[in-house]
C-alpha atoms as one frame of an Amber mdcrd trajectory, in Angstrom:
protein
   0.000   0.000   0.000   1.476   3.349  -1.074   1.957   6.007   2.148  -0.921
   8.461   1.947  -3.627   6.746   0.123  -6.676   5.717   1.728  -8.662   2.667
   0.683 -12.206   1.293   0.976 -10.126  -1.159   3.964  -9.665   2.073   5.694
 -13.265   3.071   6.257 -14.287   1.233   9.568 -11.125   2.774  11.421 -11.458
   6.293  10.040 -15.589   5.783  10.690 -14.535   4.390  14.649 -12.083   7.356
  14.523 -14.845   9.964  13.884 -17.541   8.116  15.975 -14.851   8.995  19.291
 -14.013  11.955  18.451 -18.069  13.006  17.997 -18.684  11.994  21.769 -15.847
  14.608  22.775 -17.968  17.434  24.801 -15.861  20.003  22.661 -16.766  18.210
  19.387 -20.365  18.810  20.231 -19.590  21.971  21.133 -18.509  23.006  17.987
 -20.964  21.173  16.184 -23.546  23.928  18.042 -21.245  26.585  16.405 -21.304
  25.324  13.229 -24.957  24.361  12.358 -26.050  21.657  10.522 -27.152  21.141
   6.531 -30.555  23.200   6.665 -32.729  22.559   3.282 -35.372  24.897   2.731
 -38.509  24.286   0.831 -42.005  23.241  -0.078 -43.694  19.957   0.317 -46.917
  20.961  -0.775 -50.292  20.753   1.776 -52.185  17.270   1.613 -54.977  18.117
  -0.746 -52.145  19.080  -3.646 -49.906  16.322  -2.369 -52.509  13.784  -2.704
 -52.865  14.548  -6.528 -49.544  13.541  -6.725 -47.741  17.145  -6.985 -44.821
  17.494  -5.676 -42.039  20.628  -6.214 -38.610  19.921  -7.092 -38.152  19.885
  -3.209 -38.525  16.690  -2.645 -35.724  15.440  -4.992 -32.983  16.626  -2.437
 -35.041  15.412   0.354 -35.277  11.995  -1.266 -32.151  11.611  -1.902 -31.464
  12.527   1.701 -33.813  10.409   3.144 -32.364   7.164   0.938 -28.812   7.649
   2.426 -30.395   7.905   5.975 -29.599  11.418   6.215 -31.490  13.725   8.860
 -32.111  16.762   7.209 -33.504  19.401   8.819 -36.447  21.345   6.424 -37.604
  24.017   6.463 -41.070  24.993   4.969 -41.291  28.204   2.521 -44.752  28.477
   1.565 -44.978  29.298  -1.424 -48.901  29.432  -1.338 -48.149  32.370   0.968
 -45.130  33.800  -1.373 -42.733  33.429   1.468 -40.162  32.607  -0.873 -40.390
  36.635  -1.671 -39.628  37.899   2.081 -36.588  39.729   2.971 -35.858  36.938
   5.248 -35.775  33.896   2.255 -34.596  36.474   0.139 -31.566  36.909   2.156
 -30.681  33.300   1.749 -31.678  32.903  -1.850 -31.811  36.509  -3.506 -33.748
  34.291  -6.143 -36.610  33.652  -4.284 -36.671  29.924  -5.768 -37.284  26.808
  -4.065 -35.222  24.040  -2.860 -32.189  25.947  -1.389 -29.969  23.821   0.562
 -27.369  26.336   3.593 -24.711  23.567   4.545 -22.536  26.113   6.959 -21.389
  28.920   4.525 -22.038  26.764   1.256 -25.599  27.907  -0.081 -26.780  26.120
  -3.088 -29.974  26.386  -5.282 -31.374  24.175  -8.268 -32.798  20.642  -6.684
 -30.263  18.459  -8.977 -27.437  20.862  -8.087 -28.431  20.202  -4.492 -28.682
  16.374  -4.705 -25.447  16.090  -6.413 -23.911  18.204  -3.312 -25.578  15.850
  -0.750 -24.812  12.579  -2.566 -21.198  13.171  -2.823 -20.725  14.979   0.272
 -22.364  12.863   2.695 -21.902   9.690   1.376 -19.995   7.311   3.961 -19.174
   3.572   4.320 -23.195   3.136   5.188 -24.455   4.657   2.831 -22.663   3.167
   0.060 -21.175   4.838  -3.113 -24.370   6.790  -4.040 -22.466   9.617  -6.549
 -20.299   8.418  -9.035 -16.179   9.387  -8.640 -15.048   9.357 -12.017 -15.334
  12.441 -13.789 -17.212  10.534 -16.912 -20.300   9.268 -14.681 -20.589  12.521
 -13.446 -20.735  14.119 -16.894 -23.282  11.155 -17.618 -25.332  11.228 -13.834
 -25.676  15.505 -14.630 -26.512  15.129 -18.684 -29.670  12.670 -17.558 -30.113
  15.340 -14.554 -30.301  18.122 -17.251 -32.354  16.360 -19.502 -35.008  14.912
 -16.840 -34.764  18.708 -15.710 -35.042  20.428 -18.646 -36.762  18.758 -21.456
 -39.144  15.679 -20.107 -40.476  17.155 -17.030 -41.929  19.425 -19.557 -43.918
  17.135 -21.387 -44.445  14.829 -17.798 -45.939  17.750 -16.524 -48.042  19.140
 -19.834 -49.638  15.648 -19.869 -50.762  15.793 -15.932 -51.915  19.307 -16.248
 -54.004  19.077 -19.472 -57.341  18.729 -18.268 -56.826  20.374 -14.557 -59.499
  23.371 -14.742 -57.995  26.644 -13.932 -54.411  25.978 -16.120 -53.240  28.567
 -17.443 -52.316  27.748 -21.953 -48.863  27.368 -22.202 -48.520  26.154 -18.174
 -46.500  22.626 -18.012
């Protein structure tokens, strides 16, 4: 084994390592400083939800939830335009929804913030979920793009056709 190079045999010592050092009391400490991964949102109330609408929200919460990542969310309502108060506004001058605020990292786009959480947070349990090689990515963020950008379109045209009140032209 060349000096410096850490392998997948690695992983349970430097996971034990990290385990003791997150029951030191100045560990936690500093884990109060520094705040956790906060993603903010819309999961949409239980009458829309039930129709099977969902925002682009949930795609960064999904992919949190599979790698058994506690995410803390928090709601903009976008029913009540809270993604336009100064408050939202001053963490996403966009006003768009999902934004994900990992310490001073703040990140937009739900496939931009899936990508961040897959390859950040994945660990020895939750298995290779992002791709390393710099071809899979280009591959994982093309499909991204394309699901993104051209077939949620049409998805979205097809579930909306007939719902009374859409506006022409609205996916």
């Amino acid at each position: 084994k060349q000096q410096g190079l850490i392998t997948a045999e690695d992983t349970p010592a430097i996971d034990s390592y990290f385990t003791r050092l997150a029951a030191r009391p100045g560990f936690q400490k500093a884990q109060e400083w520094w705040p956790a991964p906060v993603l903010y949102g819309f999961h949409p109330p239980p009458p829309i939800a039930e129709k099977g609408i969902r925002t682009r929200s949930f795609r960064p919460s999904w992919i949190a939830a599979e790698m058994g990542l506690k995410l803390p969310f928090v709601q903009v309502n976008l029913l009540a335009k809270e993604n336009r108060d100064a408050q939202y506004l001053d963490i996403n001058p966009t006003g768009e929804i999902p934004t994900l605020v990992d310490g001073e990292v703040v990140i937009s786009e739900s496939i931009a913030i899936s990508n961040y959480i897959a390859e950040k947070y994945q660990t020895s349990k939750t298995g290779q979920v992002y791709p390393k090689d710099i071809r899979s990515k280009a591959k994982l963020s093309q499909i991204g793009h394309y699901v993104n950008n051209t077939a949620e379109y049409y998805v979205f045209k097809m579930m909306f056709a007939n719902s009374p009140g859409t506006p022409v032209g609205t996916p």
